[in-house]
N, C-alpha and C positions, 0 to 999 in steps of 0.2 A: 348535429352539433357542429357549429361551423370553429373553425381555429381563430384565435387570440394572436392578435400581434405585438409581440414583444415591445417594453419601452421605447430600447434603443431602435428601433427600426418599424416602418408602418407594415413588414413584410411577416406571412404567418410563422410561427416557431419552427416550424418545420422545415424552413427555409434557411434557417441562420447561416450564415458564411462563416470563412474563417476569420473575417474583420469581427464580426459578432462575437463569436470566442474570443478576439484577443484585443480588446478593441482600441482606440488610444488613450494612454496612460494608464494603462492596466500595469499590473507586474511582468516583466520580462520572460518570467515562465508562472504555469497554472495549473494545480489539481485539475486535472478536467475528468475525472473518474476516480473511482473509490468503489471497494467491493469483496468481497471474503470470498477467498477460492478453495479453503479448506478448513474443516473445523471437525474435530472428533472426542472422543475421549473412550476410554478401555481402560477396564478392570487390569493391574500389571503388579505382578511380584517384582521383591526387589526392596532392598531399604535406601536406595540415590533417591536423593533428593535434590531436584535441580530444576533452577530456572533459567531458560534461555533466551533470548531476543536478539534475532538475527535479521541483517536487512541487504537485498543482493538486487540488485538492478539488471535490466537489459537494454536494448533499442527494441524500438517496434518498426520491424523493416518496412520500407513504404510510404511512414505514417506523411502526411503531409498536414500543417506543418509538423514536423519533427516531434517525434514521441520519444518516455521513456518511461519504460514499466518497473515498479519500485516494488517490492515485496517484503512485507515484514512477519515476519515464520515467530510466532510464540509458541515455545514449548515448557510445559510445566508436568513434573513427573515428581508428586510426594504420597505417602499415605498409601501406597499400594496403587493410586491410577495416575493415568496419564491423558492428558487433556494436551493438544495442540490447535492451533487456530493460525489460517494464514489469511493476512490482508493483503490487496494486491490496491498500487493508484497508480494512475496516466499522468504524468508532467507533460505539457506541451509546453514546446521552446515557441517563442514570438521572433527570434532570428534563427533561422537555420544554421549560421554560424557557431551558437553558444552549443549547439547540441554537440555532446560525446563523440569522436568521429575514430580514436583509436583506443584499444585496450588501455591502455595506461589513461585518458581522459576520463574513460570509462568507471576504470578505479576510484578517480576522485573525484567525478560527477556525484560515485555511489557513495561517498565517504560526507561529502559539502553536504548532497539535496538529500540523502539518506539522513543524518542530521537533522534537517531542516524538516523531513517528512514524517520522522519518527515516531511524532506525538498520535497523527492521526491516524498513523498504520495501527500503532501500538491501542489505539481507544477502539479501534474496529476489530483489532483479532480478540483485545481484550473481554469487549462485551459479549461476542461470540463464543469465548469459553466458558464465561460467568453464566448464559444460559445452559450450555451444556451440563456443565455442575450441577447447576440450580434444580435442573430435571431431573438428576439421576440420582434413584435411593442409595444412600450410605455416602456418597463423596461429600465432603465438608472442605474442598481444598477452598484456601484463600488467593482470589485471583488479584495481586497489587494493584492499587489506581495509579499510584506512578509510572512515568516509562520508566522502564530499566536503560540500563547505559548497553546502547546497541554492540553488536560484532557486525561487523561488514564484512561484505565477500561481491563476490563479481562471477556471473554467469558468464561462462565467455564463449563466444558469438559460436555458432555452428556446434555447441558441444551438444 
């Protein structure tokens, strides 16, 4: 099976550069990943009832260009179970400039693009809970289609 060459370029897919990724007149920064790094749920005593949606950033040391890893932790805990689900996406920066370069930018990188990211964290942890439910005899919790209004937080570097 030989490789296909992308539109933009006569070069195989496997070859893409970072012009390819970013290319000109793209948006300044880019989802360039998307992915669920945890998803569970367990039988849990207890009458709290609580929905959570939390979203906390990092850098990705290295990344060239410039990463930041964005995380949206959904936690829901009614009905005696508890179902969590975490989504994780890659922003890449197109200027190494605009990227986060001290705690405090870090903060409100995580506050701006966490915002801005929120919908599709929150549709990827979401639908990963909704199967977990869906499978498991006796849980009838209701997972929201809305996003909830996020909490932010911030991993900070070397913790």
């Amino acid at each position: 099976m030989s490789e296909q060459a992308t539109p933009q370029t006569d070069r195989p897919s496997a070859t893409w550069t970072e012009k390819d990724l970013m290319p000109e007149g793209a948006p300044a920064i880019a989802v360039t990943g998307i992915d669920l790094s945890r998803a569970t749920i367990v039988s849990r005593s207890g009458d709290e009832e609580r929905v959570h949606w939390h979203i906390a950033s990092l850098p990705v040391p290295g990344a060239v260009p410039p990463r930041l890893c964005m995380m949206g932790d959904l936690i829901h805990h009614a009905d005696g179970w508890f179902v969590g689900a975490t989504a994780v996406c890659y922003l890449t920066f197109r200027d190494p400039e605009d990227a986060p370069e001290s705690d405090d930018e870090l903060d409100e990188a995580t506050k701006v693009l966490g915002a801005w990211a929120s919908n599709i964290l929150y549709d990827t942890a979401a639908a990963a809970a909704r199967r977990l439910v869906a499978s498991t005899v006796g849980c009838h919790l209701d997972i929201a289609i809305q996003t909830p209004i996020p909490h932010f937080g911030v991993v900070e570097r070397g913790a």
